[in-house]
FIKOLZA-1660 file (N, C-alpha, C; in steps of 0.1 Angstrom, whole numbers, plus 5000, padded with zeros to 4 digits):
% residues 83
   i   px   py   pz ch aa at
   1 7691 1694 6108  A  X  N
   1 7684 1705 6101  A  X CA
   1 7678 1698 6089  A  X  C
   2 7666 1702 6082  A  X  N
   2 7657 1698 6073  A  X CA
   2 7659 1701 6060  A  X  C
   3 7659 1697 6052  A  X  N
   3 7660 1702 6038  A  X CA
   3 7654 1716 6035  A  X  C
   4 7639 1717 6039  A  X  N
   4 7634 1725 6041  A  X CA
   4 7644 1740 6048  A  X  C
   5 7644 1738 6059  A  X  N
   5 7652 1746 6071  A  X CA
   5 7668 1746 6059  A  X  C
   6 7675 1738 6053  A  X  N
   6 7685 1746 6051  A  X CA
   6 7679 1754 6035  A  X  C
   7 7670 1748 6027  A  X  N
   7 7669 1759 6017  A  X CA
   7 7664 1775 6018  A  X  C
   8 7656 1775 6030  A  X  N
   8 7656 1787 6039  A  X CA
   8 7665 1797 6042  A  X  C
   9 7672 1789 6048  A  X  N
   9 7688 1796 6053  A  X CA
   9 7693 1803 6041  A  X  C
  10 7692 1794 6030  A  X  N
  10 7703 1798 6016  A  X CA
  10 7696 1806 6009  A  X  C
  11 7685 1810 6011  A  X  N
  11 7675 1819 6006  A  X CA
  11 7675 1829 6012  A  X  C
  12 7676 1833 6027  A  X  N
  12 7677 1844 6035  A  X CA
  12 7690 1847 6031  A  X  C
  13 7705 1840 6034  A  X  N
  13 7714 1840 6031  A  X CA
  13 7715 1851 6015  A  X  C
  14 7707 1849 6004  A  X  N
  14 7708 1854 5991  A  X CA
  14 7700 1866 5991  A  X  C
  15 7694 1866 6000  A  X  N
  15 7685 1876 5996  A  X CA
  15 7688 1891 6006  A  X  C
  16 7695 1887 6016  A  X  N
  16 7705 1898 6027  A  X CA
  16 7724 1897 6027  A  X  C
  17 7724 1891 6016  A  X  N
  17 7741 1892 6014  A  X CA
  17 7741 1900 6000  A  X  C
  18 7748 1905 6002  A  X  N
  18 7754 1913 5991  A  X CA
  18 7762 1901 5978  A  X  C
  19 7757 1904 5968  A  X  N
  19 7761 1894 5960  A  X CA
  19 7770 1900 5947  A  X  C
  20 7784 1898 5947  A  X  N
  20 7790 1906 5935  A  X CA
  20 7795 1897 5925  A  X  C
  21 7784 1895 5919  A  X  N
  21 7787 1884 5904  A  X CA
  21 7792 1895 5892  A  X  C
  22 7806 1888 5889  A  X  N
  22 7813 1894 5879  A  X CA
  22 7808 1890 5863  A  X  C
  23 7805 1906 5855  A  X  N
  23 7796 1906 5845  A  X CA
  23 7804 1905 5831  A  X  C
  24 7798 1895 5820  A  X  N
  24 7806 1889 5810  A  X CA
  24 7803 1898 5801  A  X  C
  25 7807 1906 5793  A  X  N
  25 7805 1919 5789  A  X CA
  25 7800 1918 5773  A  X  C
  26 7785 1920 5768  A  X  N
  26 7785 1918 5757  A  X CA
  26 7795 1917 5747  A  X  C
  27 7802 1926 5744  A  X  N
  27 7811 1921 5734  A  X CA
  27 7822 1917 5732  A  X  C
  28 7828 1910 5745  A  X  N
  28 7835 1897 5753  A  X CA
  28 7827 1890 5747  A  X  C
  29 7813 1886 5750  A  X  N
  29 7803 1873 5748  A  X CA
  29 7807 1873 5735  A  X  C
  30 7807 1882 5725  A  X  N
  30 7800 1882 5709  A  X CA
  30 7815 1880 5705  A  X  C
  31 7828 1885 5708  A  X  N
  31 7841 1883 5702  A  X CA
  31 7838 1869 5701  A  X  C
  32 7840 1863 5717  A  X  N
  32 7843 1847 5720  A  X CA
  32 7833 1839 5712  A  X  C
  33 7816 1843 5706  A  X  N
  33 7811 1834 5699  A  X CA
  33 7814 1837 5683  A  X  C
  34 7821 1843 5681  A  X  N
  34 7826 1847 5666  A  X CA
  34 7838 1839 5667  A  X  C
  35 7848 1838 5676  A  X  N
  35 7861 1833 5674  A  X CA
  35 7858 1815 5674  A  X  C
  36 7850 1814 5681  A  X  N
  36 7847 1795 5683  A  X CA
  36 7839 1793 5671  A  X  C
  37 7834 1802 5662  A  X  N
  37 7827 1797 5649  A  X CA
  37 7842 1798 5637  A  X  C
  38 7853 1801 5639  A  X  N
  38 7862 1799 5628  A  X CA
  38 7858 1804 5612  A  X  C
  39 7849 1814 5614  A  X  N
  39 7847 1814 5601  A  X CA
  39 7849 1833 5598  A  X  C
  40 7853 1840 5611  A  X  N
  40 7852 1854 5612  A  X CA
  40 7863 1857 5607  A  X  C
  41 7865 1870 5599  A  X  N
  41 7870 1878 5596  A  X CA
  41 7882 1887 5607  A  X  C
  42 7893 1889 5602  A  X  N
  42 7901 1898 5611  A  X CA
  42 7895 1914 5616  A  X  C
  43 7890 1918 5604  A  X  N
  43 7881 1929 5602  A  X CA
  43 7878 1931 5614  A  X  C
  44 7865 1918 5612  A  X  N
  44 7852 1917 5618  A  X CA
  44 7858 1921 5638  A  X  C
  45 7862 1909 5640  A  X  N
  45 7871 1914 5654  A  X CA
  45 7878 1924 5657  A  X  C
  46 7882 1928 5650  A  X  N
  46 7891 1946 5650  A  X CA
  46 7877 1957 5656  A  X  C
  47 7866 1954 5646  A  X  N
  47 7860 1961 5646  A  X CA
  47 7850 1959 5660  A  X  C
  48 7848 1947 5661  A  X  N
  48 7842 1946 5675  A  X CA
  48 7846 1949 5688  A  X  C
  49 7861 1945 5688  A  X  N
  49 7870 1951 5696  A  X CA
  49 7867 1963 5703  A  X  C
  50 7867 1970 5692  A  X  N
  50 7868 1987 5692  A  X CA
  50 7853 1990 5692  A  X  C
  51 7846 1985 5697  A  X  N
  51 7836 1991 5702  A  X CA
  51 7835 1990 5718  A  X  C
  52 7842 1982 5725  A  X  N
  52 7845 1982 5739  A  X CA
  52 7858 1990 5742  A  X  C
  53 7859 1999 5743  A  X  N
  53 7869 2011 5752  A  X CA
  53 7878 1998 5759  A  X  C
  54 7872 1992 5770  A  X  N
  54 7879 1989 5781  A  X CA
  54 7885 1977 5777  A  X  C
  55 7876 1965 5769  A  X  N
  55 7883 1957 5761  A  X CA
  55 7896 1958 5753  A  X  C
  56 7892 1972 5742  A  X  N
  56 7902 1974 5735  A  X CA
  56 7916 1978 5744  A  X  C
  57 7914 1984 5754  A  X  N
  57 7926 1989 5765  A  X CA
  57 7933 1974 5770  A  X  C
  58 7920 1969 5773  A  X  N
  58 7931 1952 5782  A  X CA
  58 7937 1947 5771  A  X  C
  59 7934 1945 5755  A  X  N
  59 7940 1937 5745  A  X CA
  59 7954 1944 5745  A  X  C
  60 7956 1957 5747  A  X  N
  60 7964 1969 5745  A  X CA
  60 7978 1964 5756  A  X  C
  61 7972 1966 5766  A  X  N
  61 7982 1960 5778  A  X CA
  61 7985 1954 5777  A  X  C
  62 7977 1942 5774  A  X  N
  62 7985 1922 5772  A  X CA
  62 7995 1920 5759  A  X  C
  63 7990 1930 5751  A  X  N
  63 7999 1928 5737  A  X CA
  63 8017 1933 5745  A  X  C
  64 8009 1949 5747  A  X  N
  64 8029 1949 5754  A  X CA
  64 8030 1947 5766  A  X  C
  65 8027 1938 5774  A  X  N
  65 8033 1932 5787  A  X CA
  65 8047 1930 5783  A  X  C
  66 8054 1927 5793  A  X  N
  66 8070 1923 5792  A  X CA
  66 8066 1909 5783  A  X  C
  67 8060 1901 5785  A  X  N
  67 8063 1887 5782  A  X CA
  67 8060 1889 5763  A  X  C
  68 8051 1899 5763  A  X  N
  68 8045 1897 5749  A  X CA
  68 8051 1906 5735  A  X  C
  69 8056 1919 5744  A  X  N
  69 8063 1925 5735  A  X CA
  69 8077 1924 5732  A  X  C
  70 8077 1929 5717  A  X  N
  70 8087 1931 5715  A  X CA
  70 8093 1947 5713  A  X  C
  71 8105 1952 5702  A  X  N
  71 8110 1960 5706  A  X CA
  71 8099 1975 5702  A  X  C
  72 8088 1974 5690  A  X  N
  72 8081 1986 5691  A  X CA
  72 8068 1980 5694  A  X  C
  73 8062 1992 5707  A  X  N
  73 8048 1990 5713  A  X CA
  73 8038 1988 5698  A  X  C
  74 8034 1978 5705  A  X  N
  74 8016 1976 5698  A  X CA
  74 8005 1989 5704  A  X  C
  75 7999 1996 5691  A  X  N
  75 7992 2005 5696  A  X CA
  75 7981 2006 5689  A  X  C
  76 7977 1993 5674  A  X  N
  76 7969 1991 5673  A  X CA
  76 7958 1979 5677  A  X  C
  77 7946 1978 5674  A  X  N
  77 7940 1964 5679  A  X CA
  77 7942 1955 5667  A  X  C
  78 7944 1959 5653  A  X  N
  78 7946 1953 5644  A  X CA
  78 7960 1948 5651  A  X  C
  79 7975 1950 5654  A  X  N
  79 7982 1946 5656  A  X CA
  79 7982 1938 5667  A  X  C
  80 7975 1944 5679  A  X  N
  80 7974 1933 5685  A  X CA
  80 7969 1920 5688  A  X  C
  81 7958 1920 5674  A  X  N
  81 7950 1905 5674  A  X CA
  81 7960 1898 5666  A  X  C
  82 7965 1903 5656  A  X  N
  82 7978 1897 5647  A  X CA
  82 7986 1887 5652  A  X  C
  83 7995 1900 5661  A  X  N
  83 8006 1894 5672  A  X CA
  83 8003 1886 5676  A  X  C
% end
């Protein structure tokens, strides 16, 4: 088969498959480039946090997983970035 003939294939292939690319959620993107600049504020992340619902829920979970908690639940995001 041809170079030609397989970039074809991988192009038909993309263009009739269903494609489920998992999406990096702006303010995932904007925590992670605030935390790799070392210069951010606790605040600052608290507050960003808490503008993603679903983020602030997973930080929520992971803080009191079995492995991570201890004896009283974390029920803030301030506590859980602490922790």
């Amino acid at each position: 088969m041809k170079i030609r003939d397989q970039k074809q294939n991988i192009l038909n292939l993309l263009l009739t498959q269903p494609i489920d690319i998992p999406v990096f959620h702006e303010v995932a993107l904007r925590l992670l480039q605030m935390m790799n600049g070392n210069t951010y504020r606790i605040e600052e992340a608290i507050k960003l946090v808490n503008e993603d619902t679903a983020l602030a829920a997973e930080m929520l979970k992971h803080a009191n997983c079995a492995y991570n908690s201890g004896k009283t639940p974390i029920t803030t995001i301030k506590h859980a970035i602490i922790k």
